[in-house]
N, C-alpha and C positions, 0 to 999 in steps of 0.2 A: 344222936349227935347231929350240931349240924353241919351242913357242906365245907362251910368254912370261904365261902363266895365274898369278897371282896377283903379276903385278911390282907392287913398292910396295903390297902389304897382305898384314899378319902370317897366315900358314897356324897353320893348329890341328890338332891332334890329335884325336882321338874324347875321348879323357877328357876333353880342355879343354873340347870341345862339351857335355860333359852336364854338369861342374861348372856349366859358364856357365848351363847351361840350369835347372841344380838351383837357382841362385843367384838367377835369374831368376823360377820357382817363387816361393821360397820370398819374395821382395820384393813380389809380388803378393798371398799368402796375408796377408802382414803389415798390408800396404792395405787388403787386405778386413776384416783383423779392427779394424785403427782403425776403419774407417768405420761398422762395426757398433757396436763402442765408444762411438763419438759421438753413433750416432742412439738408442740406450739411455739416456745422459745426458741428450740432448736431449729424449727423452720424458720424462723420470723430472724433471727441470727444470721440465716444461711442466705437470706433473700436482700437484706439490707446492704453489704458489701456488692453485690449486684447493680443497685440502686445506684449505690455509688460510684462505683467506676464508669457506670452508663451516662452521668451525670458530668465526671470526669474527662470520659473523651471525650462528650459534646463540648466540653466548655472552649479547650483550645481552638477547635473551629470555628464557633462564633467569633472568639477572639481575633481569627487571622481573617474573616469575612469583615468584621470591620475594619481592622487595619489596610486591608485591602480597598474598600470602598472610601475610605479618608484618603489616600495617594493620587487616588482619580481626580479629583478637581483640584488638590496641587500642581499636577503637570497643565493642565488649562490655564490656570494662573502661570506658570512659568511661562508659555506661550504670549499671554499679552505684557507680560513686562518686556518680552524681548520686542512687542512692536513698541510699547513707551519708549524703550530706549533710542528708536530711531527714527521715532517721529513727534512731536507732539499733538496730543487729538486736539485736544482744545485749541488751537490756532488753524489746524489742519480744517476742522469741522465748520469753523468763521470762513475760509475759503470756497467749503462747499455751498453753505448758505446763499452763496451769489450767484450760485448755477440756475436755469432754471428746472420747474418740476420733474421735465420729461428725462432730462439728459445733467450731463454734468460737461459740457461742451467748454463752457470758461473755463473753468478750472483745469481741465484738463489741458488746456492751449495755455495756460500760463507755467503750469507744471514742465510741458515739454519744452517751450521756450528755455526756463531753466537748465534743462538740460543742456542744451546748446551751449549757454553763458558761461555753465559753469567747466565745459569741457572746452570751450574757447579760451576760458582763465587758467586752467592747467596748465594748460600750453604754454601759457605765457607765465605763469611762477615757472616751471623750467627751466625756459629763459633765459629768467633774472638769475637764474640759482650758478650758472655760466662764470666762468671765471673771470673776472670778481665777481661775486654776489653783488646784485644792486639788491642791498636792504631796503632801503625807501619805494620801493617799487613794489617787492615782497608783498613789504606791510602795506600799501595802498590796496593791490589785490587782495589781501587777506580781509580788509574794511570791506571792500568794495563786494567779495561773497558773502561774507558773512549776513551783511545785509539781507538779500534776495535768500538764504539758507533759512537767515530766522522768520523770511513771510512763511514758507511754506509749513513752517514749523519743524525743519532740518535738526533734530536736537546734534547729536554728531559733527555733524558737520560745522554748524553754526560756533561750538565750541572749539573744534583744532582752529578757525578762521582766524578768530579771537587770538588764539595763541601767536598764529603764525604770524597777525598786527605787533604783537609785541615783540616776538623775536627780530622782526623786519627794522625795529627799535631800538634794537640791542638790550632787550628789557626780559626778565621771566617773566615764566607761562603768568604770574600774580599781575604783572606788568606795574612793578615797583623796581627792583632789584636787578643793575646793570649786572652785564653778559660780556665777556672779549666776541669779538667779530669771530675769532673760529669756533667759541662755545654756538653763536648765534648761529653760523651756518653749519655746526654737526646739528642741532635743534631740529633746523629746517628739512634739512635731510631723512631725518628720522619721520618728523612730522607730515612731508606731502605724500609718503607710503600710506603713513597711517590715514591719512586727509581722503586718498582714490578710493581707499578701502572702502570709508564709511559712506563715501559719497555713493559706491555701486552695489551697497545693501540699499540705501536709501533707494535709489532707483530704482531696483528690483523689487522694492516693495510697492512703490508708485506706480510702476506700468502692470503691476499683477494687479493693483486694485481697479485701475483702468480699464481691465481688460475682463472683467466680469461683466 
């Protein structure tokens, strides 16, 4: 009799053995290369969020690096509009022109002269401003600075001058539109504060340029 060696399970061939085996291969090769697959992914996943936030804090930085460098040459700019308002270059500049090369000797002797004039006409709207206001007098001195204010190129100044001619009128600052005498002298009042004020920016700016 015989052994009875493989009863109830399928016998195989040699070829079937190596297909099976080739098939078996190659179901492992496959596993391995997902698995490799995945942990690429999973790197390349894990690195990118990195990327990102690294990219994210820099960003607000440059942003506040420029904001920052844009405000720098606003404050500059704030700086000469505060001398436009109290002088004007372009008439101020026709003044220099007549100095000569080495020095600015004229100019500056007519500049100080000013000074004088117009602290001699202070004096004198005071004055007038005495009870009664002598209007007509006011408004003369107010012509009569205005003048010499606008050679220098006085912006400030030049302009309360102007007003103070017409309150001196009994006219608004437009110098159309009549005033009572006590509207005209609260006016005045209000105006020669404001008048010394700009007159001793103005000056302060003049003798600091002089003085370089």
């Amino acid at each position: 009799m015989g052994t009875g060696i493989g009863r109830g399970y399928p016998s195989y061939t040699q070829e079937e053995k190596a297909d099976s085996g080739s098939s078996a291969a190659k179901s492992s090769d496959q596993d391995k290369g997902n698995q490799s697959t995945s942990k690429v992914t999973e790197t390349k996943a894990e690195s990118t969020p990195k990327a990102t936030e690294t990219k994210a804090e820099s960003t607000p930085k440059a942003t506040e690096t420029k904001a920052e460098s844009k405000n720098e040459p606003e404050a500059e700019d704030n700086d000469d509009d505060d001398d436009d308002s109290i002088i004007d270059h372009q008439t101020f500049d026709q003044l220099l022109e007549m100095d000569d090369e080495e020095d600015h000797e004229f100019s500056k002797s007519l500049v100080f002269n000013y000074f004088e004039q117009a602290e001699k006409t202070f004096g004198e709207m005071d004055e007038a401003m005495k009870t009664p206001p002598d209007f007509a007098n006011l408004s003369r001195l107010g012509h009569f600075l205005k003048g010499s204010s606008a050679a220098l190129g006085l912006i400030k100044v030049r302009e309360s001058c102007e007003k103070l001619q017409h309150y001196g009128n009994r006219k608004d600052a437009s110098g159309i539109n009549p005033i009572t005498n006590d509207e005209a002298k609260d006016l005045i009042e209000t105006l020669l504060v404001a008048m010394k004020a700009e007159y001793k920016e103005a000056k302060d700016f003049l003798q600091g340029f002089y003085a370089e």
